[in-house]
C-alpha positions in Angstrom: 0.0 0.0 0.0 2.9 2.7 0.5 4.7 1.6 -2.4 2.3 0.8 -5.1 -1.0 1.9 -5.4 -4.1 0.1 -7.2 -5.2 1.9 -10.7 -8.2 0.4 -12.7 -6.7 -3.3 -11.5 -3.2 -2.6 -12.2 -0.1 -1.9 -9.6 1.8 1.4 -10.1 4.5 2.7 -8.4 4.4 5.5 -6.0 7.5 8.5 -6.7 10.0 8.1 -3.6 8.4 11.5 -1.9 5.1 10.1 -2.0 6.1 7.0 -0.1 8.2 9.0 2.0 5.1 11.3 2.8 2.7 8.1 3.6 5.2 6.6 5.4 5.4 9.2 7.6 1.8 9.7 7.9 2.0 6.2 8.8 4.5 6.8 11.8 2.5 9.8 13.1 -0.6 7.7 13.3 1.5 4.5 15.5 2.7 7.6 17.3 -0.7 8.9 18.1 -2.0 5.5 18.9 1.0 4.7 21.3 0.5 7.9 23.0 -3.1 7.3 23.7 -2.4 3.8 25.0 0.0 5.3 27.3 -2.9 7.5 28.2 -5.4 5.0 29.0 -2.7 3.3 31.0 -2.1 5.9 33.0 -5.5 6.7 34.0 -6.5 3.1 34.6 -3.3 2.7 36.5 -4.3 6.0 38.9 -8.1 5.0 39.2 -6.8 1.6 40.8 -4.7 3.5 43.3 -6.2 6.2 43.9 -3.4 8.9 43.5 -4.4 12.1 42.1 -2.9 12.9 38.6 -1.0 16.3 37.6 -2.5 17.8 34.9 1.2 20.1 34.9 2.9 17.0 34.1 0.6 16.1 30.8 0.9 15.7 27.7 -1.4 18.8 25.8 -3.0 15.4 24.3 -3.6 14.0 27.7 -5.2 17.1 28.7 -7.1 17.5 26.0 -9.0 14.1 26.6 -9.5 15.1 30.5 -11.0 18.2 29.4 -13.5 16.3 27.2 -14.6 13.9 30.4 -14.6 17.0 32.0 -17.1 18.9 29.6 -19.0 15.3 29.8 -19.2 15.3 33.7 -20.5 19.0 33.7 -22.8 18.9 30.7 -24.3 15.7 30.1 -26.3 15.2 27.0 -25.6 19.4 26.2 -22.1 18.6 25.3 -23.2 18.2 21.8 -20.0 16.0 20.1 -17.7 15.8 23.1 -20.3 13.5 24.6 -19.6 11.2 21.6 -16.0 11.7 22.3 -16.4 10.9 25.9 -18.2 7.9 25.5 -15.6 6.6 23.6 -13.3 7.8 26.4 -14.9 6.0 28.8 -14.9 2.3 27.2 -11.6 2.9 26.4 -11.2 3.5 30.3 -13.5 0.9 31.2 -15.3 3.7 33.1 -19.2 3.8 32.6 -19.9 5.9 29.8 -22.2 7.7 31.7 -22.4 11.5 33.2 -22.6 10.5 36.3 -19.3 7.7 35.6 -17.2 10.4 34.1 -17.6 12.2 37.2 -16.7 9.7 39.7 -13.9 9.1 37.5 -12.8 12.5 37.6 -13.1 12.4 41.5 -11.3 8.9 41.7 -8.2 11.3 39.6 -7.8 14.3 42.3 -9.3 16.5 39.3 -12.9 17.0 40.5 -13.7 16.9 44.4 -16.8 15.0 45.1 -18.9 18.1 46.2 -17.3 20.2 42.9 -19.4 23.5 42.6 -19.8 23.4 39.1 -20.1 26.7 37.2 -23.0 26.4 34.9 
């Protein structure tokens, strides 16, 4: 697939700078996945012992998926697309995909206290 590509049933060759450009799409996507996995291990790893997780110390990635269960937690069924997102968070986690599981998650993390006063 990166160094040939399929035209009306016949194999062509790709130039060397378009293989060198898919293969480094396909680098930056293992990247992205590894990252992510790393991610979900570190979460999973902090739900089970309860220590509180530095959002200083994150990746801007890392972040960015806290802020979506974040959004979930506060919003619910009103965070239009993130919900989708955080859904898909949550199995990933093996958290319930649920408001109310993203929350307890968040507590479980040091990032929300259990009585949060939530701006709305």
């Amino acid at each position: 697939r990166i160094y040939f590509k399929d035209k009306a049933g016949q194999y062509e060759a790709r130039t060397p700078a378009v293989v060198a450009d898919l293969k480094q799409l396909v680098e930056a996507e293992a990247a992205r996945q590894r990252e992510f996995e790393q991610f979900v291990d570190m979460v999973r790893s902090s739900l089970q012992s309860s220590d509180p997780v530095d959002l200083d110390k994150l990746s801007s990635d890392a972040v960015e998926r806290i802020k979506i269960l974040e959004d979930f937690a506060v919003l619910g069924d009103a965070a239009g697309n993130t919900k989708l997102r955080a859904i898909e968070l949550a199995h990933a986690l093996s958290i319930p995909p649920t408001q109310a599981g993203c929350f307890n998650a968040l507590v479980q993390l040091g990032l929300f206290n259990e009585h949060e006063n939530l701006a709305l």
